[in-house]
C-alpha positions as CSV (number, residue, x, y, z in Angstrom):
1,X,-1.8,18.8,-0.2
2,X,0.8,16.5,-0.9
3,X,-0.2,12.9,0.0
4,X,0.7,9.5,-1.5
5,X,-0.6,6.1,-0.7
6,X,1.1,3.5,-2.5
7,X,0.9,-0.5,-2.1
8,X,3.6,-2.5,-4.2
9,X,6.5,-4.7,-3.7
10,X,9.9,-3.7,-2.3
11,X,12.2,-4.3,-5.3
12,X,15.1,-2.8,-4.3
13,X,16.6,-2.1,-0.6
14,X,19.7,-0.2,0.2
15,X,21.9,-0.6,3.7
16,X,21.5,1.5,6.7
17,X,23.4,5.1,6.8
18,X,23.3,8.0,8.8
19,X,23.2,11.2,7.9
20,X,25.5,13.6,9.4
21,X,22.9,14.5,12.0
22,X,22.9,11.0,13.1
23,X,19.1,10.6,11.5
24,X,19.2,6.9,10.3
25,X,18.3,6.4,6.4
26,X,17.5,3.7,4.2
27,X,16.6,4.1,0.0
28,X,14.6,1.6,-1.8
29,X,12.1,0.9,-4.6
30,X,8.4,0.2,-4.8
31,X,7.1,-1.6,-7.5
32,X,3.0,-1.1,-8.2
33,X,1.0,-2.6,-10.5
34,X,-2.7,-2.4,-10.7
35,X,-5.7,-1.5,-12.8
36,X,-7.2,2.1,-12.7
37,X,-10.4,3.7,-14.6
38,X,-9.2,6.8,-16.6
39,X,-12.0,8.6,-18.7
40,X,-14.1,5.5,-18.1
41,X,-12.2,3.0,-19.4
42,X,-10.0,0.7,-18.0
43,X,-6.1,1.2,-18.1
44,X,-3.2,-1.0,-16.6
45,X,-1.4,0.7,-14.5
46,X,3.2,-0.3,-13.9
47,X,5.4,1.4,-12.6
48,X,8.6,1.8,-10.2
49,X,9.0,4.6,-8.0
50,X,12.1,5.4,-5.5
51,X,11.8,6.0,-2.1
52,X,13.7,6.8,1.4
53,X,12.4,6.5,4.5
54,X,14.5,8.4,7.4
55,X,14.0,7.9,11.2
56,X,11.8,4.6,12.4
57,X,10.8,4.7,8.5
58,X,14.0,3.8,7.6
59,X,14.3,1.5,10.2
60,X,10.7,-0.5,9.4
61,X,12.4,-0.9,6.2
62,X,15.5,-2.5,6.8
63,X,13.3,-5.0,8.7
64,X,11.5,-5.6,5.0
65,X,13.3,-8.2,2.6
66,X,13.1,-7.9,-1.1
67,X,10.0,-9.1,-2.9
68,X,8.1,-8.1,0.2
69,X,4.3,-6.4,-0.4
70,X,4.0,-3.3,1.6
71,X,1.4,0.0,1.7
72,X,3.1,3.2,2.3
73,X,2.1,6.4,2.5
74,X,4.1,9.5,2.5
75,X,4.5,12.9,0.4
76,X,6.4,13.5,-3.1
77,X,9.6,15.8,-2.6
78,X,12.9,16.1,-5.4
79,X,15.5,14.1,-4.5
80,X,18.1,17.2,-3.7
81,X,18.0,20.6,-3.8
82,X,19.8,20.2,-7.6
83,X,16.9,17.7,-9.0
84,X,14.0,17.7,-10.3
85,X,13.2,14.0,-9.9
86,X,10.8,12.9,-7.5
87,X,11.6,10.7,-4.5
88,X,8.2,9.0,-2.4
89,X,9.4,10.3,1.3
90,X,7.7,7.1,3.7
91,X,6.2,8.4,6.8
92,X,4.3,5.0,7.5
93,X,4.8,1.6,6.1
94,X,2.6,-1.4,6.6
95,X,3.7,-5.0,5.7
96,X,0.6,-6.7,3.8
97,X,0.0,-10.3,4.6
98,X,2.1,-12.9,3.9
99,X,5.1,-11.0,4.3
């Protein structure tokens, strides 16, 4: 199973672009920070992930502005067929209140 559900603030949004295909794409970055129990104790947890969203995905996002709180979920793939880093692939995106 690869599965990710991820609530944070949009700190980075890149324009609109099509792929070849036509497939409409937008990259951005989530910023999460929250407190998690590891081995019983509490640890702060910060960090900054990238992520594309392709199709209506990519579309929900260019309606988000920067700073805005979301909750996406989606699956972990590498960001080409040459890397190794991971990119957070959104399949749904939900604006939390007050954005």
């Amino acid at each position: 199973m690869n599965r990710v559900e991820l609530t944070g603030d949009l700190t980075e949004r890149l324009a609109l672009r099509y792929t070849p295909a036509g497939v409409p794409v937008t990259e951005c970055r989530i910023r999460h920070e929250s407190e998690q129990v590891e081995a019983g104790m509490p640890r702060r947890v910060e960090c900054e992930i990238p992520a594309i969203g392709l199709g209506d995905a990519a579309k929900w996002l260019q309606a988000a502005t920067t700073g805005s709180a979301v909750r996406v979920t989606g699956f972990l793939a590498a960001k080409s067929r040459n890397s190794k880093q991971l990119v957070l692939h959104i399949e749904q995106l939900e604006f939390l209140e007050g954005n």
